[in-house]
C-alpha positions in Angstrom: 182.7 141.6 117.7 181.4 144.8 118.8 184.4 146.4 117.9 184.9 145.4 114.9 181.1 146.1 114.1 181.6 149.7 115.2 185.2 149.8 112.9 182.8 148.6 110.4 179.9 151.6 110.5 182.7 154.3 110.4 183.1 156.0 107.4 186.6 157.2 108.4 188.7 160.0 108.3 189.1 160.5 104.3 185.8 160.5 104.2 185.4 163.0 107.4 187.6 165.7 105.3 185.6 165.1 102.0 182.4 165.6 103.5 184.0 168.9 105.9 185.3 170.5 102.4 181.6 169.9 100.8 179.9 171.3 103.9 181.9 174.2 103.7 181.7 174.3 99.8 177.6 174.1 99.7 177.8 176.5 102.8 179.5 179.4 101.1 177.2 178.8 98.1 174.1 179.7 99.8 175.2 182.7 101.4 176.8 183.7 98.1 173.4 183.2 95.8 171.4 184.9 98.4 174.0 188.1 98.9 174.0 187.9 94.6 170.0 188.0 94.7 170.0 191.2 97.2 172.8 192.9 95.5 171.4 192.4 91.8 167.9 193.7 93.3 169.6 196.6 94.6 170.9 197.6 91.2 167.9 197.1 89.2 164.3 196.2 89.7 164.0 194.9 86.2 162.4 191.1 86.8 164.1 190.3 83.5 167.7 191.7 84.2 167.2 190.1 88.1 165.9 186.5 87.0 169.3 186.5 84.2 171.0 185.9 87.3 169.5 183.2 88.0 169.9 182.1 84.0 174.2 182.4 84.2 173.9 180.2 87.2 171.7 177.5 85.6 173.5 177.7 81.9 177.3 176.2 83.2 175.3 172.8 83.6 174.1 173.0 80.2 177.1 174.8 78.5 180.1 173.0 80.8 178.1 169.9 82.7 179.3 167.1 79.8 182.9 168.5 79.3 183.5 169.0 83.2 182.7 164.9 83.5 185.3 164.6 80.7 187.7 166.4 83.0 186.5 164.4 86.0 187.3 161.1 84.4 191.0 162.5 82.8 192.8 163.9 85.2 193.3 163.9 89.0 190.1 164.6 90.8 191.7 166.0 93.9 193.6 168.5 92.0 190.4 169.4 89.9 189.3 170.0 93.5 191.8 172.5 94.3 192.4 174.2 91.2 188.1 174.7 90.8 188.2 175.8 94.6 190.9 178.5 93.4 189.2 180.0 90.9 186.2 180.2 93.0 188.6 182.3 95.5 189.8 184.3 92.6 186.6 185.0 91.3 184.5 186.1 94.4 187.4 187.9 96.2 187.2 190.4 93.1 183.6 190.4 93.2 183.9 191.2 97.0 186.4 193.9 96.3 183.8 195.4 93.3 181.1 195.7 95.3 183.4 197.0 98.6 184.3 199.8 96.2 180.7 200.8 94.6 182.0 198.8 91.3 179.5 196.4 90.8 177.7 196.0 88.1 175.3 193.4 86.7 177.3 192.3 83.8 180.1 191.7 86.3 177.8 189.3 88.2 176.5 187.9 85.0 179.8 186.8 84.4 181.6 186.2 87.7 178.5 183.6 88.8 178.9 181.7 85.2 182.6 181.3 86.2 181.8 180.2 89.6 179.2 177.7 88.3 181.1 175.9 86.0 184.4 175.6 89.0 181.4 174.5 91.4 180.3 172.2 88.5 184.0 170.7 88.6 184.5 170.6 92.2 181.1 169.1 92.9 181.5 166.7 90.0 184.9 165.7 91.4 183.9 165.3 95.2 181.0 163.2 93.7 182.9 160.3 91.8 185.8 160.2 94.7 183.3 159.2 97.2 183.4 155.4 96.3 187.4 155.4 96.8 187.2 156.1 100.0 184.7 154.6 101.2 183.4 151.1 101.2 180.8 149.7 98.9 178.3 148.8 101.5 178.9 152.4 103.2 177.6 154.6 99.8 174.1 154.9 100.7 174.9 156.3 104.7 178.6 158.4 103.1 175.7 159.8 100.2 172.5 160.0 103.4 175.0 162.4 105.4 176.1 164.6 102.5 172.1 165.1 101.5 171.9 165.8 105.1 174.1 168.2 105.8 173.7 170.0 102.3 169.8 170.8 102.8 171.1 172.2 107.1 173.9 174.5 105.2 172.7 175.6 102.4 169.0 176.2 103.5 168.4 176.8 107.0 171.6 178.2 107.6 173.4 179.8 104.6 170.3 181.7 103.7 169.3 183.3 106.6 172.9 184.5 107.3 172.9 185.5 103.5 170.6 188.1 104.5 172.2 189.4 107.8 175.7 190.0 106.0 174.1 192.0 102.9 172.4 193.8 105.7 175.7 194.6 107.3 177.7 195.5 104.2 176.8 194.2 101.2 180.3 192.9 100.3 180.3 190.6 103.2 178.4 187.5 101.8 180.8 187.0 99.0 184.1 187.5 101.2 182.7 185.0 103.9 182.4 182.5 101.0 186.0 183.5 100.1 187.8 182.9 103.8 185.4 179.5 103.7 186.9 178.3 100.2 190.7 178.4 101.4 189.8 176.3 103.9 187.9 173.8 101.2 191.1 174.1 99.0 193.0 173.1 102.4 190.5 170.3 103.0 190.8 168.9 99.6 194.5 168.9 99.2 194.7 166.4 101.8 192.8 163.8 100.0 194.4 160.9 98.1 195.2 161.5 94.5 193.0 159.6 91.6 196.0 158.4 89.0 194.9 160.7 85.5 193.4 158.7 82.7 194.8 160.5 80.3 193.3 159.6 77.0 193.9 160.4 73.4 190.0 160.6 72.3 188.6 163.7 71.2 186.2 165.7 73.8 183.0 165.2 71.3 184.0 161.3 71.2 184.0 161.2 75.1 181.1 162.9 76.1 179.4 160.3 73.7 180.6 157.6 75.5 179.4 158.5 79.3 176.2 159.4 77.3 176.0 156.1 75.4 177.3 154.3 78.7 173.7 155.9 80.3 171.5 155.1 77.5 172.1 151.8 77.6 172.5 150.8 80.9 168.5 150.3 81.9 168.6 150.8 85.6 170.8 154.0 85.6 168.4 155.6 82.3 165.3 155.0 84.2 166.9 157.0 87.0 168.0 159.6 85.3 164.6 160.2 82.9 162.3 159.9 86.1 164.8 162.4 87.7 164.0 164.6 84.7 160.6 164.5 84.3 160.1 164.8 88.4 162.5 168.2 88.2 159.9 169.6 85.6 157.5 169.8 88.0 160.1 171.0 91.3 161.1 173.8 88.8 157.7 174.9 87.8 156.8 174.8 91.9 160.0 176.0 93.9 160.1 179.0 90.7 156.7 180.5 92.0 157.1 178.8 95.6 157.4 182.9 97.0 154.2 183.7 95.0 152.3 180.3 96.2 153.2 181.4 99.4 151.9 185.3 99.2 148.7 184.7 97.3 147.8 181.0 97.2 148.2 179.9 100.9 148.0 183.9 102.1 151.1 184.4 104.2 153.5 186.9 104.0 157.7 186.6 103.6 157.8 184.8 107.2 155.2 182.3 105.9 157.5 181.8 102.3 160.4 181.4 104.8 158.3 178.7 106.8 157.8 176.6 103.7 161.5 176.8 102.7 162.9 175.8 106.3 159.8 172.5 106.3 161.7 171.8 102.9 164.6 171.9 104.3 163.7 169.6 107.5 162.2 166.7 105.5 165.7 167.4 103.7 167.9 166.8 106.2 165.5 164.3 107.6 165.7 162.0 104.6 169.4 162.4 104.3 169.4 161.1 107.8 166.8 158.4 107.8 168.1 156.7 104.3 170.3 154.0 105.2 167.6 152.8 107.6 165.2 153.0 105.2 166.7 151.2 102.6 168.2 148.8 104.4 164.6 147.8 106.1 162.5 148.1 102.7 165.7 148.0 100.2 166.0 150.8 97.5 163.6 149.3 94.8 160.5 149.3 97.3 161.5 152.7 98.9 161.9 154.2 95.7 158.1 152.9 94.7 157.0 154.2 97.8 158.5 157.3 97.0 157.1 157.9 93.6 153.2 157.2 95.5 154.3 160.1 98.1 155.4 162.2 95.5 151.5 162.0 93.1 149.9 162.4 96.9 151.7 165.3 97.3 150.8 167.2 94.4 147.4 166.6 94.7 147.1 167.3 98.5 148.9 170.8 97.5 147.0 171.5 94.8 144.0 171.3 96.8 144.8 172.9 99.9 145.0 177.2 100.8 146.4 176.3 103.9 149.7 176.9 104.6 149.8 174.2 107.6 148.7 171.8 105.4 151.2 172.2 102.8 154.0 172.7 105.7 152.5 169.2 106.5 153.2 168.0 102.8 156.5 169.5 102.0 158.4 167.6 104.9 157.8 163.8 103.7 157.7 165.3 100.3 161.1 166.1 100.6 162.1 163.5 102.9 161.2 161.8 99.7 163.5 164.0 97.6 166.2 163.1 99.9 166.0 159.7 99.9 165.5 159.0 95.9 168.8 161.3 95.6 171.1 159.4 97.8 169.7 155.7 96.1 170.4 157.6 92.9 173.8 158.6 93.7 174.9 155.7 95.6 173.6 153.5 92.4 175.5 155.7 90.1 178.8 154.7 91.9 178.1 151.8 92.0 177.3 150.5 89.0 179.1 153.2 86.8 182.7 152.0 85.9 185.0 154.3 87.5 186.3 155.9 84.4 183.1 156.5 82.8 181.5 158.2 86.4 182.4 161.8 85.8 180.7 161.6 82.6 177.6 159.7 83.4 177.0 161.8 86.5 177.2 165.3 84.3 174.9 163.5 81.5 172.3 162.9 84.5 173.2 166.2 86.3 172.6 168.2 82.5 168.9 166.0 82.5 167.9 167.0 85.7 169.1 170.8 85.1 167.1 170.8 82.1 163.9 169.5 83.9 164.6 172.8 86.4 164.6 175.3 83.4 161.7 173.7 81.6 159.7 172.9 84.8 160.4 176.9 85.8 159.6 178.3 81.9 156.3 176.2 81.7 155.2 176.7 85.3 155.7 180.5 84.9 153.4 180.4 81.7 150.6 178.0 82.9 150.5 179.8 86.4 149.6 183.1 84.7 146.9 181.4 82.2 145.5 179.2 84.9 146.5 180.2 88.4 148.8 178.9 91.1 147.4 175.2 91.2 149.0 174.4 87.7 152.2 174.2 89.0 151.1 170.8 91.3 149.1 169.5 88.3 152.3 169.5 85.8 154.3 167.9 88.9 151.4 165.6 88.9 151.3 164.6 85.4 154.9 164.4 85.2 154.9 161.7 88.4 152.6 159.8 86.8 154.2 159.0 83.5 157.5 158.5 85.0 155.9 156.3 87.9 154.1 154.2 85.1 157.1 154.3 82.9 159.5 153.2 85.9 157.6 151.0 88.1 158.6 147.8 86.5 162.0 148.7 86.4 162.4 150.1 90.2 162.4 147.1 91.6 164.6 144.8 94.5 165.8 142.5 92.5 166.6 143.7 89.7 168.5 146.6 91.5 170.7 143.7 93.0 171.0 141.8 89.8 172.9 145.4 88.5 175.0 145.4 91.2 175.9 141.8 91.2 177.0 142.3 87.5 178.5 145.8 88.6 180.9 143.8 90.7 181.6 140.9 89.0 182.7 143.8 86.1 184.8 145.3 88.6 186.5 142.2 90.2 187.5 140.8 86.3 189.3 144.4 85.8 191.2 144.0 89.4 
């Protein structure tokens, strides 16, 4: 019996190499952003021309994030994998060689991190909706915990820190690390099994309308999606102006900034970690609930406090939180999703949250220099209490089961 118990807790070796190639992934994007920060500050110090950077990597969700789902639903997802992966290599080795060679420029970044974003968009997109073949259904929520997990330990406590000590060395050396890192993704991912292509005759416009319509209408998974983005709005307009929070609202310097980021990053990993305990003790409905309380007490305990211990205190279950709604979220998604409509309806809910970002970080930049650095945590705090009012009803343990009940049944009359 114990045996078989422990057989049963694996997640296995498919999933081991699809996790490794999105640790690596998510790794070599962190050092990449940060060594693309450094390197556009070092050719201009105009805050417009530097934050455009950050514009090209937001705009491939908007501009690419529906028609990459497409893609993800079509054709062979491992391949996507590999040939996204590719481009990445393509794209950042010549970036690396630019730079090695005093031939950088910021319209070359402009466009080389657009590129990259809409291959990371694919790849991401790609690793997401395999997950559920090759794992089991009971095993989403741990094979989803693990990947929030590991992402917030690479990409923020360790990918940004090292960022910074290869720009320091040569400032060519972040984006060819991310380069060596990538063949070995592409290596990772061609050893995964093959999704059969769907093929399809409809038109592009016809099939994005579909994953969107697909959302729409399921209850459970719109509710999840609209809470996600009205709760970005407000993580956009705070995490934009976190470094100036930091300086002048809590009064400590970069190390302080660097503090907060790493206490985000804890209750990150924490979260990803402590999920499929959670869940399984309270089940998702109730922790989500729970979640949505921590998240209104956390605005208002940072809007009220100039002391950066105390908001180091509030960031880690904040984000604990974070973690945990994201891996329900996901894990619900492939669940419940048919498996030919997932790439799409994860890009229609990946393009809602990305738009929550942009507006939360527009709006938050605007109301911070009209009414200070509190209004960031009083627009999160509005936004958390429509969607909690909005959502409560619907968040809930039975009715989350009831979906998956009918989610199955749906799948076992196609088998």
């Amino acid at each position: 019996m114990e045996r078989r118990n422990a057989a049963e807790t694996r997640l296995g070796a498919q999933f081991g190499r699809l996790w490794s190639a999105a640790t690596l992934s998510g790794f070599g994007d962190g050092v990449t952003q940060i060594g693309a920060n450094l390197l556009a500050v070092s050719i201009t110090r105009e805050p417009i021309a530097v934050s455009g950077l950050m514009v090209v990597q937001i705009a491939p969700f908007i501009v690419f994030g529906l028609p990459s789902g497409v893609l993800v639903d079509r054709l062979d997802r491992r391949r996507l994998m590999i040939i996204a992966t590719v481009v990445r290599i393509a794209v950042l080795g010549t970036v690396s060689a630019a730079v090695a060679t005093d031939r950088a420029s910021l319209p070359l970044l402009y466009l080389a991190f657009f590129v990259v974003g809409c291959a990371g968009l694919v790849f991401d997109n790609a690793c997401t909706t395999a997950l559920p073949g090759l794992v089991a259904p009971a095993q989403l929520e741990r094979a989803n915990g693990r990947l929030q997990a590991t992402r917030s330990v690479t990409e923020q406590v360790l990918a940004r820190p090292l960022g910074v000590a290869l720009f320091g060395i040569a400032a060519w050396t972040p984006f060819l690390v991310d380069t060596v890192g990538l063949v070995a993704v592409a290596v990772l991912a061609g050893t995964l099994p093959a999704t059969p292509a769907r093929g399809g005759r409809q038109r592009l416009g016809a099939a994005v309308v579909d994953g969107a319509r697909w959302l729409w209408r399921d209850t459970l998974v719109r509710t999840l999606t609209l809470t996600v983005g009205l709760s970005n709005i407000g993580l956009g307009a705070i995490f934009s102006l976190l470094v100036l929070i930091a300086r002048e609202r809590l009064g400590v310097g970069d190390a302080g900034y660097a503090v907060l980021l790493i206490a985000a990053a804890v209750g990150g990993v924490c979260g990803g970690l402590a999920a499929p305990r959670i869940i399984a003790a309270l089940g998702p409905g109730t922790t989500l609930r729970i979640g949505l309380l921590i998240e209104m007490a956390s605005y208002v305990g940072m809007a009220s406090t100039h002391s950066a211990a105390v908001a180091v205190a509030i960031l880690i279950p904040f984000c604990v939180h974070l973690s945990v709604f994201t891996t329900i979220g996901s894990s619900l998604r492939q669940s419940l999703v048919p498996p030919g409509l997932l790439g799409r309806v994860h890009s229609a809910y990946r393009l809602v949250g990305a738009g929550g970002l942009f507006l939360g970080a527009l709006v938050g930049g605007l109301l911070a220099g009209r009414f200070g650095l509190a209004a960031p945590f009083w627009i999160g705090l509005a936004c958390a209490v429509v969607f909690t009012g909005a959502a409560w009803r619907r968040l809930d343990n039975r009715t989350i089961a009831a979906a998956r009940a009918v989610a199955e049944k749906r799948s076992a009359d196609r088998e």
